[in-house]
C-alpha positions as CSV (number, residue, x, y, z in Angstrom):
1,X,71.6,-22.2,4.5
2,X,69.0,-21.1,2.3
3,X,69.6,-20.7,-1.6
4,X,67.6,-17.5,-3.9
5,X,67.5,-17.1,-7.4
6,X,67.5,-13.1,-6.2
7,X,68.2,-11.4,-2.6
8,X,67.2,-8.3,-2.1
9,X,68.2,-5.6,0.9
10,X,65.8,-2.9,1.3
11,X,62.0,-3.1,1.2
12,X,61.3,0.3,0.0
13,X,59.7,1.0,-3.1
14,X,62.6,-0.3,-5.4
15,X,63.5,-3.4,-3.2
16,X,59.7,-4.4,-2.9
17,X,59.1,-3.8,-6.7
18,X,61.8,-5.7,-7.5
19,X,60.7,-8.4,-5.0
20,X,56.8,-9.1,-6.6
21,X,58.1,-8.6,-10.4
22,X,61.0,-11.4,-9.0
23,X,58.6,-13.1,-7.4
24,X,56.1,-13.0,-10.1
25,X,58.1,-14.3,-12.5
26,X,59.2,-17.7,-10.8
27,X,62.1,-16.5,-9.1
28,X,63.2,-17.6,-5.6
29,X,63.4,-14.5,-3.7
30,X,63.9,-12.9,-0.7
31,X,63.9,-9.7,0.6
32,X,65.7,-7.9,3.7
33,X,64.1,-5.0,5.5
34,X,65.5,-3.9,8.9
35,X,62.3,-2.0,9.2
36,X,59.0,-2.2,7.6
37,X,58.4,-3.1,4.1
38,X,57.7,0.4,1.9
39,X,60.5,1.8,3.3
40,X,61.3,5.6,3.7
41,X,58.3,6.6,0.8
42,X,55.9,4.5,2.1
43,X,56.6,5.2,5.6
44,X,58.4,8.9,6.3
45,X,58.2,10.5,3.3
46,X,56.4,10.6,0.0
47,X,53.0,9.3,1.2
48,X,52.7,10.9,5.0
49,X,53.6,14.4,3.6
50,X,51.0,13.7,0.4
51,X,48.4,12.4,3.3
52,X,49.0,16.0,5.3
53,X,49.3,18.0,2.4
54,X,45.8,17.2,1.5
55,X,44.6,17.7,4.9
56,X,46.0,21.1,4.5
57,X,44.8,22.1,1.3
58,X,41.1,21.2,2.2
59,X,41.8,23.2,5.5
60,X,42.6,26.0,3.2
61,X,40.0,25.5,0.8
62,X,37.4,25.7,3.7
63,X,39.0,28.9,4.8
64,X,37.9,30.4,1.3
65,X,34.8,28.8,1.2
66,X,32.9,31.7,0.3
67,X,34.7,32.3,-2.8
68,X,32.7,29.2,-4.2
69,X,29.4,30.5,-3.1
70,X,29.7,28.7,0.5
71,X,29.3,29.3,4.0
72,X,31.6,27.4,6.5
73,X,32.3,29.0,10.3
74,X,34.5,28.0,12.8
75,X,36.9,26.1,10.5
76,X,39.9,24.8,12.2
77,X,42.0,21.9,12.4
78,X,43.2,19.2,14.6
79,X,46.6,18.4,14.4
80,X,46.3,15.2,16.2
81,X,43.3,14.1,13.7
82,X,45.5,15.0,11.0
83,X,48.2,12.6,12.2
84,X,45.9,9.5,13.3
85,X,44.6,9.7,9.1
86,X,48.6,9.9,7.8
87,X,49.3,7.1,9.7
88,X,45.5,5.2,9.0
89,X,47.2,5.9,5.4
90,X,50.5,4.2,5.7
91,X,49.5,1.2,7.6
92,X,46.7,0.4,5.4
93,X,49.5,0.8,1.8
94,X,52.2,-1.1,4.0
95,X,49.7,-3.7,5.0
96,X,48.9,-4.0,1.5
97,X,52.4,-4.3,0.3
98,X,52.8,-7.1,2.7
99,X,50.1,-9.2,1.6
100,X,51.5,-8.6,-2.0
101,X,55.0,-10.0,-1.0
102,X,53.5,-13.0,0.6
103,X,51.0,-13.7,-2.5
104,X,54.2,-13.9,-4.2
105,X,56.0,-16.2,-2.5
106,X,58.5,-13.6,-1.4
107,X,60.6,-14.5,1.5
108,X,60.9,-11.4,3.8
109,X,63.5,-11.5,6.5
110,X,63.0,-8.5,9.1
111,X,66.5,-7.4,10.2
112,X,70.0,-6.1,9.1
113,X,71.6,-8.0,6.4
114,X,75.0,-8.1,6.6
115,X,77.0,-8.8,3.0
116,X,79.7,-11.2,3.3
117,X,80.4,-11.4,0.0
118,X,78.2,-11.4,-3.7
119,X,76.5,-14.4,-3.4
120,X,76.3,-14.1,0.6
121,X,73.8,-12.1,3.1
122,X,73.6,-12.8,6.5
123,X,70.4,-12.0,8.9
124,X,69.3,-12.8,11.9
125,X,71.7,-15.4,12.2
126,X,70.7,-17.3,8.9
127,X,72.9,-17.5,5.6
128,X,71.0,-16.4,2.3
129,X,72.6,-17.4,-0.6
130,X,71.8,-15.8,-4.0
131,X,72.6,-16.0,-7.6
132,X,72.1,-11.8,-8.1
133,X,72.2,-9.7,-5.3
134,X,70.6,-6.3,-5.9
135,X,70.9,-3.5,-3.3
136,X,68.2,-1.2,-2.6
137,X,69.1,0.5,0.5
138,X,67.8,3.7,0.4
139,X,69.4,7.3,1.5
140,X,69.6,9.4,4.9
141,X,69.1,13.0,5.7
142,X,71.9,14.9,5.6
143,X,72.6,16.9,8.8
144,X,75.5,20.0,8.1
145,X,78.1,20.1,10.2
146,X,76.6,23.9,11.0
147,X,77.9,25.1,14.8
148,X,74.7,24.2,17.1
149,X,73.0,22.2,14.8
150,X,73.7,18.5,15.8
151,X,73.2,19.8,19.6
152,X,69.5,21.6,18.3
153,X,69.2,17.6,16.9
154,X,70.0,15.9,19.4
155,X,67.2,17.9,21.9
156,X,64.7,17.9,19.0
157,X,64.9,21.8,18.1
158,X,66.3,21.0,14.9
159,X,64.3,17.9,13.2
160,X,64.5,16.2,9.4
161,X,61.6,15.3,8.0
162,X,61.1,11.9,9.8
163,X,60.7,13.8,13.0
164,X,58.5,16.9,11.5
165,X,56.0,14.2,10.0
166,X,55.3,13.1,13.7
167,X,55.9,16.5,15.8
168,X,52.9,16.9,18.4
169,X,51.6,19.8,17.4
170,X,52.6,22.2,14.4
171,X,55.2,24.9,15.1
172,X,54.5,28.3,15.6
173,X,57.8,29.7,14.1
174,X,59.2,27.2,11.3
175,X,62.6,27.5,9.8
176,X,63.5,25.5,6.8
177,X,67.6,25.6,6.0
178,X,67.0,24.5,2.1
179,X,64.8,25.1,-1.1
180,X,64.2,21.9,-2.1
181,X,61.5,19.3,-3.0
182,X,61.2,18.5,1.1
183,X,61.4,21.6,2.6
184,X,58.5,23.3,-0.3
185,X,55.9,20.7,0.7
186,X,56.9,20.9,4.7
187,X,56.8,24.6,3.9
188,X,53.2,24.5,1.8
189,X,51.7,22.4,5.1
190,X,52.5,24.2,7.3
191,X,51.7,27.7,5.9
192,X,47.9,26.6,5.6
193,X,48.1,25.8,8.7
194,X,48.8,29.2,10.3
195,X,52.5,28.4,11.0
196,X,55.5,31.5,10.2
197,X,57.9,30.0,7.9
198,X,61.2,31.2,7.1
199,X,63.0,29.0,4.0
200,X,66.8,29.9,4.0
201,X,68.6,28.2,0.6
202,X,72.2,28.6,-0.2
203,X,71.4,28.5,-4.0
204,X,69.9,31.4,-5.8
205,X,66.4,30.5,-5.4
206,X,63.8,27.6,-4.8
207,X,64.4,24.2,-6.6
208,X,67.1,24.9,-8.4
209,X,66.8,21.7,-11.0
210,X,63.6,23.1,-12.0
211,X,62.4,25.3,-15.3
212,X,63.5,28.7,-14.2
213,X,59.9,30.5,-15.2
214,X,58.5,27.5,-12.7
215,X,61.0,28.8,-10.0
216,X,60.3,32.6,-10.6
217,X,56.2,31.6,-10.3
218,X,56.7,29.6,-7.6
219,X,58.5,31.9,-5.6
220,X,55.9,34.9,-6.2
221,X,53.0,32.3,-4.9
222,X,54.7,31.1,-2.1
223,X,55.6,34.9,-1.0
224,X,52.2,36.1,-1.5
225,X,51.2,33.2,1.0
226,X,53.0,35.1,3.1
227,X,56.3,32.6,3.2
228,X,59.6,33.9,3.5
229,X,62.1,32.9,1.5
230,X,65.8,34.1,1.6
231,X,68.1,32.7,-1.2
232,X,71.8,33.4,-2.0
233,X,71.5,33.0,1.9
234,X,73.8,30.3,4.0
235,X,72.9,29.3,7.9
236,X,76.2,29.9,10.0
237,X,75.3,28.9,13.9
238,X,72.2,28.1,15.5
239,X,72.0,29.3,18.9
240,X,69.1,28.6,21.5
241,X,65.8,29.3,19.4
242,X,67.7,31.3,17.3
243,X,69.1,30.7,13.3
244,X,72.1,32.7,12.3
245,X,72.5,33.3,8.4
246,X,74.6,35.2,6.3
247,X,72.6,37.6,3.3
248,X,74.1,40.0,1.4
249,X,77.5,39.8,3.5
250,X,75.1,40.5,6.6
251,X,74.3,38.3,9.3
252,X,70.7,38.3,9.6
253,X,69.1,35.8,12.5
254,X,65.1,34.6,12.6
255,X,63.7,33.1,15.6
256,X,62.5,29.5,15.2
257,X,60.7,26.7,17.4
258,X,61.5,24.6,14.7
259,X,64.1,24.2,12.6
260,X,63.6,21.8,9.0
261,X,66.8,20.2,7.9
262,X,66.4,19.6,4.1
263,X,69.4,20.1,2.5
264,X,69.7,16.6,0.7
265,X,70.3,12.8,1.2
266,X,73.4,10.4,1.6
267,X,73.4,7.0,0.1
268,X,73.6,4.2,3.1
269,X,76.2,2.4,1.4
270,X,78.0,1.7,4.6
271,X,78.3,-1.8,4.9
272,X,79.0,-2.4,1.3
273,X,82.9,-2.0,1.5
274,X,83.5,-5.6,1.4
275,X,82.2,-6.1,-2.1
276,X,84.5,-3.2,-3.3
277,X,81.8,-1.7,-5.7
278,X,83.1,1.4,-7.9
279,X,81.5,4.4,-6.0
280,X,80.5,7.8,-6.9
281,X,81.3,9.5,-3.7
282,X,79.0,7.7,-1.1
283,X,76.8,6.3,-3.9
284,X,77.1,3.1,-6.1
285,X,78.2,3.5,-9.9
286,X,76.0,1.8,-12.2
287,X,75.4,1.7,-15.7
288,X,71.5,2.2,-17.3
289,X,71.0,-1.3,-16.2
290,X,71.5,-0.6,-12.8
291,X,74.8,-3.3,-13.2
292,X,77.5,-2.6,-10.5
293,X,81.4,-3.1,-11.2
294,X,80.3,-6.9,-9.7
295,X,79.1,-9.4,-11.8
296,X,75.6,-10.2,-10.6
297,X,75.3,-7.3,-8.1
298,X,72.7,-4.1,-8.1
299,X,71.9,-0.9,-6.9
300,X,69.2,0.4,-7.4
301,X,67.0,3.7,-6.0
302,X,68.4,6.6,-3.6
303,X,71.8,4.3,-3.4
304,X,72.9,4.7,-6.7
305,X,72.5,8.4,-6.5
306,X,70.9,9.0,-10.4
307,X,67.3,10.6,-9.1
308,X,66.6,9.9,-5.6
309,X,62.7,9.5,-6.7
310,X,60.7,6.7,-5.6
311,X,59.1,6.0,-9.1
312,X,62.8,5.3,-10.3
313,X,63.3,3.7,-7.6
314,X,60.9,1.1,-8.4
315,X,61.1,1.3,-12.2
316,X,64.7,0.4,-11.8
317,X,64.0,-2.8,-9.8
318,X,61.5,-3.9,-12.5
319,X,64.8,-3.7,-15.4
320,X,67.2,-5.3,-13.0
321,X,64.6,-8.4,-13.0
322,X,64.0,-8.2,-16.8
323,X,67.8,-8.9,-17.2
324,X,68.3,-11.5,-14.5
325,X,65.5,-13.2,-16.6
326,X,67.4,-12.9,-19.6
327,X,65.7,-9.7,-21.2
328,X,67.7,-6.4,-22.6
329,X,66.3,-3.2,-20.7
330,X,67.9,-0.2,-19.8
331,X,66.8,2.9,-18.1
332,X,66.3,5.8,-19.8
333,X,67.1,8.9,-17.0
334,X,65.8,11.7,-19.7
335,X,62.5,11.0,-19.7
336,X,62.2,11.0,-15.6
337,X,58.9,13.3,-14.1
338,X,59.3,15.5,-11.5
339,X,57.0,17.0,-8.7
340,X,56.2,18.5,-6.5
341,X,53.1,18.9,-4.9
342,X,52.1,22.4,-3.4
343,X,49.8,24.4,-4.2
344,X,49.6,24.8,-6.7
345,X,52.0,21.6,-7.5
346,X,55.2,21.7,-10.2
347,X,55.2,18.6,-12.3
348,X,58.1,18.5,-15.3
349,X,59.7,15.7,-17.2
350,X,62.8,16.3,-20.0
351,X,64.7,19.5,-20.4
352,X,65.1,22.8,-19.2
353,X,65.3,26.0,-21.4
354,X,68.7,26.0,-19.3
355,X,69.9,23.1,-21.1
356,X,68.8,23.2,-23.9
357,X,70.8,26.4,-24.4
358,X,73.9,25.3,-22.5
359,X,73.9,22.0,-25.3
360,X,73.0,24.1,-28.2
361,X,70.0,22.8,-28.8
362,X,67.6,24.1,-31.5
363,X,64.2,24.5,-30.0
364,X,60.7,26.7,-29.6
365,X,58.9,27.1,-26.5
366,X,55.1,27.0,-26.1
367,X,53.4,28.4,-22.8
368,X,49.8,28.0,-22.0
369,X,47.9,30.1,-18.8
370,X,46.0,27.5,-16.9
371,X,43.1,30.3,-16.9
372,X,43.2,29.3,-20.5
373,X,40.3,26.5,-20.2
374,X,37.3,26.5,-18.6
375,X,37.6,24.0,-16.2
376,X,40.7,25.9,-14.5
377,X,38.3,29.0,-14.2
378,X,35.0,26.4,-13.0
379,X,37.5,24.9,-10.2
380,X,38.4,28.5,-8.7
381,X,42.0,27.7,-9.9
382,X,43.5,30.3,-12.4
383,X,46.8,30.4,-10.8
384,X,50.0,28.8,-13.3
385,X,51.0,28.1,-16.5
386,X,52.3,24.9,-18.9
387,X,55.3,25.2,-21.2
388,X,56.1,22.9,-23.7
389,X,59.9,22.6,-25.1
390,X,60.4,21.0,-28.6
391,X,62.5,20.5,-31.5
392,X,62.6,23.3,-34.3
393,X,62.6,21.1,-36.9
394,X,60.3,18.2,-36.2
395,X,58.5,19.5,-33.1
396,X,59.7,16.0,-31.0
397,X,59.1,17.4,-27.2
398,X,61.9,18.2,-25.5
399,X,60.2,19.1,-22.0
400,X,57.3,20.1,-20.4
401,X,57.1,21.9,-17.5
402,X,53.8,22.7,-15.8
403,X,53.2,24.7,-12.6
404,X,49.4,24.2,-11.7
405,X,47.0,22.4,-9.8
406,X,46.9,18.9,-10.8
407,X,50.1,18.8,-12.1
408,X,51.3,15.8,-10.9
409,X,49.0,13.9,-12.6
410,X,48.8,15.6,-16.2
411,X,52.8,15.0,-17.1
412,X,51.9,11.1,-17.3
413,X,50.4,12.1,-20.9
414,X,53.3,14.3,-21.8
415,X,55.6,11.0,-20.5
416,X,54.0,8.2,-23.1
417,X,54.2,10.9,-26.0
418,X,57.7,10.6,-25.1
419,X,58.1,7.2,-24.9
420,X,56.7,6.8,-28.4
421,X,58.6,9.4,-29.9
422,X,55.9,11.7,-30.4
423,X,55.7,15.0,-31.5
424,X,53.6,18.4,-30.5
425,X,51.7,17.7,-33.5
426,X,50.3,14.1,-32.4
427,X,49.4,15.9,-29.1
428,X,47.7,19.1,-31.4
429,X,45.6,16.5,-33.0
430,X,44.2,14.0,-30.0
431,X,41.0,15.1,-29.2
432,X,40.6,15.8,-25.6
433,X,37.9,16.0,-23.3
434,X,36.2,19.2,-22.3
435,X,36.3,20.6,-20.1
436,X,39.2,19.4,-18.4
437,X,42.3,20.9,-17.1
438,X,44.0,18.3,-19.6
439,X,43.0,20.9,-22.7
440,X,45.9,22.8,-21.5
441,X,48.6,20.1,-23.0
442,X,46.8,20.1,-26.0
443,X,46.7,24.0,-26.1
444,X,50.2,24.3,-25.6
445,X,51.0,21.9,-28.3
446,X,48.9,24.0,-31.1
447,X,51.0,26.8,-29.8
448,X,54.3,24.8,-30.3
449,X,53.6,24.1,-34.1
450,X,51.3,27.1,-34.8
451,X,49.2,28.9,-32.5
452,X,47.1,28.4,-29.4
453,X,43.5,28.3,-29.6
454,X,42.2,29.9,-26.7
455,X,44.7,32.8,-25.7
């Protein structure tokens, strides 16, 4: 029997987290991971997709080459190539998680652990015993119980977005049943790549969490792309190479060789009866420390349901070790970024314009063209837009919501103004550098406490 200070289930990118903050901080720990360490992120979703999605947006870019003054012929792609770098990708980030669990001292047990009780995990035959237990075990596609759908499954017709990241060669016809995060970015790869796609969403448009002038954008670039996109629209039977939907009280059907299942995740809490956790359908209840209803138990990441995001994921693990140390953190879910990364991407962190209203709150909103700066115009990208959400009164922001290229990586700045309790006016007065596509978050802030510069 082996005894832990913490024991861990899951190595993706909350488990793992957890495991070399644990580990760094003197803690006995082990980690369980029926797979490979990195989990679904690191392994069949957030990195592979990022890995083709640049391979497809250079592929583009070459196709416009001359826009830039440039001369490329015969551009094409190979599909193949493309996979052999996504997976050069992952093995050399898992390999490098790896080494980082073993620096650490991290004991990592590949196979199923099996909870007996709190303090009690068995794998492989061996007994773990561990002072906090913290659960990390990820999500699973959801598959609709829509007529011909598990059969289209089970023969590969119909595929989630494990399988599509690994499909030998990209499909001619691709149908997507859901506007989501997923099905965009599957949707953006493929489109460069020559593929007909067809994305069919329930809801009344594309992301639905998002800012709704983000959505309405989106939607327009995505269309001129030449994407279709049918909302307000739900799948009824898939027959053959054929998807059925109902639009407009209509059936309508599109012809597929492909069809994307992105319609959202299930917790994998199955398994965890035996500890009789409070649940929230199939995902774990837990307070802002990530606590369970058992005393020295966690969830944490895509089980607990809050934001099935890696980067809460793994921001989550680092506050459940604070507190097993003895510390007081808490996670604050308001000031969570979002993204998505198309072209061009969708970054956002706080509130919507939609809920601001629905709470009554008092605010005034700033928007900023991305054609705005000179570096947008320089980089041959003019398409999108920032908006900046803040209070009437003292100009605290609210929320941003960007849709541009790059956005992903400018809402960091937005997300430490945040933390400190900043206002538009701190961001008015930084100095930033020019030219950079940055200029636009400090354009849209003089525009939230007076007026724009450059519009």
């Amino acid at each position: 029997m082996n005894n832990y200070d913490v024991v861990i289930i899951g190595g993706g990118p909350g488990g793992y987290v957890a495991a070399i903050k644990a580990g760094q901080s003197g803690l006995k720990t082990a980690l369980i991971e029926k797979e490979v360490v990195g989990g679904i992120c690191l392994n069949h979703g957030c990195i592979p997709t990022k890995a083709l999605l640049k391979s497809a947006k250079v592929y583009k870019q070459m196709l416009h080459a001359k826009d830039y003054g440039l001369l490329a012929s015969e551009v094409g792609y190979d599909w193949q190539a493309m996979l052999k770098r996504k997976d050069g990708v992952v093995k050399k980030l898992t390999t490098g998680v790896g080494f980082l669990l073993k620096k650490n001292k991290v004991d990592v047990y590949n196979g199923l652990g099996e909870v007996i009780d709190k303090s009690t995990v068995k794998v492989n035959g061996e007994t773990l015993k561990a002072k906090n237990l913290i659960l990390a075990t990820g999500a699973s596609p959801i598959v609709p119980p829509i007529p011909g759908l598990k059969e289209a499954y089970d023969i590969g017709f119909a595929v989630t977005s494990r399988e599509l990241l690994n499909i030998e060669k990209a499909p001619k016809d691709l149908v997507i049943i859901g506007g989501g995060v997923i099905g965009i970015e599957f949707a953006t790869i493929f489109n460069a790549l020559g593929s007909n796609v067809t994305i069919i969403e329930k809801l009344d448009g594309i992301l639905p969490m998002m800012d709704e002038d983000v959505r309405a954008a989106y939607t327009k670039t995505l269309k001129k792309d030449g994407i279709n996109i049918f909302a307000n629209a739900e799948v009824k039977a898939v027959k053959g190479k054929e998807v059925f939907y109902l639009l407009n009280n209509k059936e309508e059907k599109v012809l597929a060789d492909t069809v994307l299942v992105s319609v959202g995740m299930r917790a994998n809490s199955k398994g965890l009866e035996g500890l009789n956790l409070k649940m929230n359908r199939a995902s774990v209840d837990t307070n802002d420390k990530c606590e369970t209803s058992v005393k020295g138990v966690f969830a944490i990441g895509d089980l607990n349901g809050k934001y099935m995001l890696a980067h809460v994921a793994s921001h989550e693990g680092l506050v459940v070790i604070e507190n097993i140390l003895g510390h007081d953190k808490k996670m604050d879910y308001d000031q969570v970024p979002n993204a998505v990364y198309g072209q061009p991407e969708v970054a956002s962190i706080g509130k919507t314009e939609k809920a601001l209203k629905a709470e009554g709150i008092k605010y005034r909103a700033s928007t900023f063209p991305i054609a705005g700066v000179g570096k947008s115009v320089a980089d041959g990208e003019k398409d999108g837009f920032i908006k900046m959400l803040v209070g009437e009164k003292y100009k605290e922001i609210l929320g941003v919501h960007i849709f541009s290229y790059n956005a992903s990586d400018l809402i960091a700045e937005l997300g430490v103004t945040m933390k400190l309790e900043g206002t538009a006016y701190e961001i008015a007065d930084t100095i930033h550098a020019h030219p950079t596509l940055s200029e636009i978050v400090m354009e849209v802030a003089h525009g939230a406490v007076d007026k724009a510069i450059h519009i």
